[in-house]
BAKE-105850 format. One line per 3 residues: number of its first residue (from 1); their letters; for each residue y, x, z of C-alpha. Coordinates in pm, 1 decimal. Each point is the difference from the previous one (the first is absolute). Example, Ala and Ser with C-alpha at 12.3 -4.5 7.8 and 13.67 -1.06 7.14 Angstrom:
<recs>
1> AS> -450.0 1230.0 780.0 ~ 344.0 137.0 -66.0
</recs>
This chain:
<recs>
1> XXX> 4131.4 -3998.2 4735.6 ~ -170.9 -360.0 -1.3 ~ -111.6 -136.8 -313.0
4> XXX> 264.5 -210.9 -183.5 ~ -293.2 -183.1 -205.1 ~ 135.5 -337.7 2.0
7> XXX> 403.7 105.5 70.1 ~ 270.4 -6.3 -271.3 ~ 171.0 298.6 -94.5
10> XXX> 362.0 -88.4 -91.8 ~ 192.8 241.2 -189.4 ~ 349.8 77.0 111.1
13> XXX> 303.0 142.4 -164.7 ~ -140.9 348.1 97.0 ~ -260.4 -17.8 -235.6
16> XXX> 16.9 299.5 -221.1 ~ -286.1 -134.3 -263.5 ~ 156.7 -231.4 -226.6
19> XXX> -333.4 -160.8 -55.6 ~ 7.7 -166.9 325.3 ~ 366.9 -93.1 50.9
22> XXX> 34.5 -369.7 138.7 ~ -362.4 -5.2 36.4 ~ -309.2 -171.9 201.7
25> XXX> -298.1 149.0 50.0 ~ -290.5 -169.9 207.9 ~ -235.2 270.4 99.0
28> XXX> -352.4 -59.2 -71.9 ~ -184.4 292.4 160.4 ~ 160.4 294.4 231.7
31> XXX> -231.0 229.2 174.7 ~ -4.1 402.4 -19.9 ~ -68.3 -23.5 -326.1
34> XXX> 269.0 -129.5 -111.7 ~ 165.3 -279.9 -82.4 ~ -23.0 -314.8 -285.7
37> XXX> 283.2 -268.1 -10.3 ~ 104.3 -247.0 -240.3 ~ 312.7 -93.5 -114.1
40> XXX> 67.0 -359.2 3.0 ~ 362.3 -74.1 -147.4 ~ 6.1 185.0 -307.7
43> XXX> -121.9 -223.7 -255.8 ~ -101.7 144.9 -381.5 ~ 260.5 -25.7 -239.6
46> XXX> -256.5 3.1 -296.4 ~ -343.0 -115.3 104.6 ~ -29.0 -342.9 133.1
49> XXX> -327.6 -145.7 155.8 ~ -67.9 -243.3 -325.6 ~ -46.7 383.9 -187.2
52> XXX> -235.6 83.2 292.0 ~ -254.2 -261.3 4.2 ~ 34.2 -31.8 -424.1
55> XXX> -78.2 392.1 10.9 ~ -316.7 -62.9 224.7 ~ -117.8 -356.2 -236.3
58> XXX> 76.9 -181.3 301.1 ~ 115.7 -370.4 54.7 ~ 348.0 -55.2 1.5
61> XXX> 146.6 -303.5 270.8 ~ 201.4 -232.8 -74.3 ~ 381.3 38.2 134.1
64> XXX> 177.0 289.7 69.7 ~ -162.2 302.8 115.1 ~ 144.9 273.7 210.3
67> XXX> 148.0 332.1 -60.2 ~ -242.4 305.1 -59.5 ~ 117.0 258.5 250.5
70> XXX> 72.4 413.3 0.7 ~ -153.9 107.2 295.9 ~ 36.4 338.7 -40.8
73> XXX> 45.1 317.2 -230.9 ~ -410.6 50.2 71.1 ~ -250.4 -131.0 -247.0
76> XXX> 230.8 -203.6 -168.4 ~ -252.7 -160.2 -197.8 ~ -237.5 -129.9 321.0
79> XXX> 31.9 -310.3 83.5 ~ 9.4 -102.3 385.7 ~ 13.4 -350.9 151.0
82> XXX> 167.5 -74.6 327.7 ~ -99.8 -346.0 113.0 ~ -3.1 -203.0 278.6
85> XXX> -331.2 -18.1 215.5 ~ -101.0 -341.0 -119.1 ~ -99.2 148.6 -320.4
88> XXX> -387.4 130.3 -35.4 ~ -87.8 351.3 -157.0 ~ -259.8 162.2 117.6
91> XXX> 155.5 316.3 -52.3 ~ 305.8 18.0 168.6 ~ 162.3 232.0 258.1
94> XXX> 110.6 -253.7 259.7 ~ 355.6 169.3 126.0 ~ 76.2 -279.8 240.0
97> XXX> -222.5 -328.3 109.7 ~ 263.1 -186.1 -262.6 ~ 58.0 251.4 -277.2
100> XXX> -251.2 173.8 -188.5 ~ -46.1 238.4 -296.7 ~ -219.9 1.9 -270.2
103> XXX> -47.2 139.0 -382.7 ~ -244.4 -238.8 -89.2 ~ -23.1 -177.1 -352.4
106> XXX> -167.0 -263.4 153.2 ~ 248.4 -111.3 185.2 ~ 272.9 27.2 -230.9
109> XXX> -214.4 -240.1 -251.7 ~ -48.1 -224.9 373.6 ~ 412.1 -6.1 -47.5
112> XXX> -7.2 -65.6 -375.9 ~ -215.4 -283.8 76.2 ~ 223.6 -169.9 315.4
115> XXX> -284.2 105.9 224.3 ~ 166.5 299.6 145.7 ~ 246.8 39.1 290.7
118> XXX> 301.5 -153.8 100.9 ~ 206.3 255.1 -4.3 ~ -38.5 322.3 -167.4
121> XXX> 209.2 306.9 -160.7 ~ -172.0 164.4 -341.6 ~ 86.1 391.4 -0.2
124> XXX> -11.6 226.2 -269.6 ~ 33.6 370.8 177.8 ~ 12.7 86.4 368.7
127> XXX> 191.5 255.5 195.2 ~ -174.6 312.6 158.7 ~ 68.7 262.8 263.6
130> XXX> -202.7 301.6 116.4 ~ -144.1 81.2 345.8 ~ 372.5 43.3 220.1
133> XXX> 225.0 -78.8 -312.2 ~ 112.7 -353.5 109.8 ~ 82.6 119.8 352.7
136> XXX> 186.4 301.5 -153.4 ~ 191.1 -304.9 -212.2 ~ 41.1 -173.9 319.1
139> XXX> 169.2 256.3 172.4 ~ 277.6 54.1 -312.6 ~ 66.5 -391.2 116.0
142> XXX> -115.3 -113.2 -375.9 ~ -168.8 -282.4 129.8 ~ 9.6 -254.9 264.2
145> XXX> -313.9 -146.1 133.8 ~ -29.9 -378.5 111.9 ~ -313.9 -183.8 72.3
148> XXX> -82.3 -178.3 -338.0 ~ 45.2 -385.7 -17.3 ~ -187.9 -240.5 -196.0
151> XXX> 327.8 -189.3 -78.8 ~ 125.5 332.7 -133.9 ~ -276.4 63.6 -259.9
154> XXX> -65.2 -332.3 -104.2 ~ 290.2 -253.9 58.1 ~ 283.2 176.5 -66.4
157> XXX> 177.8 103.4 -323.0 ~ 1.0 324.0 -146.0 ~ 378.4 76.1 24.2
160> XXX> -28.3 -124.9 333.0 ~ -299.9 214.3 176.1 ~ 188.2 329.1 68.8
163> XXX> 258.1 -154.5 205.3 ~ -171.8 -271.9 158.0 ~ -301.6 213.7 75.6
166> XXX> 249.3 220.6 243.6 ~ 186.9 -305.2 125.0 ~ -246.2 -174.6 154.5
169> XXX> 8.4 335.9 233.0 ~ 358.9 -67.2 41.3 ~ 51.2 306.4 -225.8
172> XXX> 324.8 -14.6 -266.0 ~ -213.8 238.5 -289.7 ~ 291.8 33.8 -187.4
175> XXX> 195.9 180.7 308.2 ~ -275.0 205.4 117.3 ~ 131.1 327.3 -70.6
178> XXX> 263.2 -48.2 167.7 ~ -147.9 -16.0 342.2 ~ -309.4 224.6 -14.4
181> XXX> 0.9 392.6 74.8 ~ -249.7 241.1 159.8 ~ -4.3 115.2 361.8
</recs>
């Protein structure tokens, strides 16, 4: 299989983990290692982003900040940053020539500051499969895969991402079930 780094995987009504139902996640890194995907409509009930940078003696803007994210049942206490590519970190893992990745405190504080990307996605957690488990998931038709879009991630609301993430593929999510099957 080709790596889906950069792809969304769209969770349909198949999906048997109840973690992921109704779920985005923009893969980050898929080789034969593994994959490393984040999810990006699943906002934090409890922690917001003004308990993030007052936890780390940061600045906090003015106006109102965005949601903190759950990217994943992984390391729910590491914090990733999924930014646009007009944002400077020296260490980041640049996924696409417009979105990049980084865990750096530095640029978090750049954010805190106003001096950070346009557009970016704060993630608490990230999702995780072994070497052939998200094929294996592929095959039991959990997911759909779509190229990601930069509209997607970071113009579009929350409640909104699941669906329109699919539709832009001309793809009805919410009927997918109902068409699919194996060979």
């Amino acid at each position: 299989m080709e790596s889906l780094t950069g792809y969304f995987l769209i969770s349909t009504p198949q999906m048997p983990d109840p973690r992921f139902q109704e779920q985005v996640v923009y893969i980050c890194a898929h080789n034969e290692e593994g994959a490393m995907g984040l999810v990006i409509n699943n906002p934090h009930p409890e922690i917001t982003l003004l308990d993030v940078l007052h936890g780390a003696n940061m600045p906090i803007p003015e106006g109102v900040l965005p949601p903190v994210y759950l990217g994943g049942p992984v390391e729910m206490e590491a914090g990733f940053i999924l930014y646009s590519g007009d944002g400077k970190s020296r260490l980041s893992l640049e996924i696409t020539p417009e979105i990049h990745l980084s865990r750096d405190a530095g640029l978090l504080h750049d954010i805190a500051l106003g001096k950070g990307p346009e557009h970016f996605l704060f993630m608490l957690g990230y999702a995780g499969w072994a070497p052939g488990q998200l094929e294996a998931e592929l095959m039991d038709n959990g997911w759909l895969t779509v190229p990601g879009d930069f509209d997607v991630l970071f113009n579009t609301p929350d409640e909104e991402k699941w669906k329109l993430a699919a539709g832009r593929y001309g793809i009805d999510i919410a009927v997918f079930g109902d068409v699919i099957g194996n060979a």
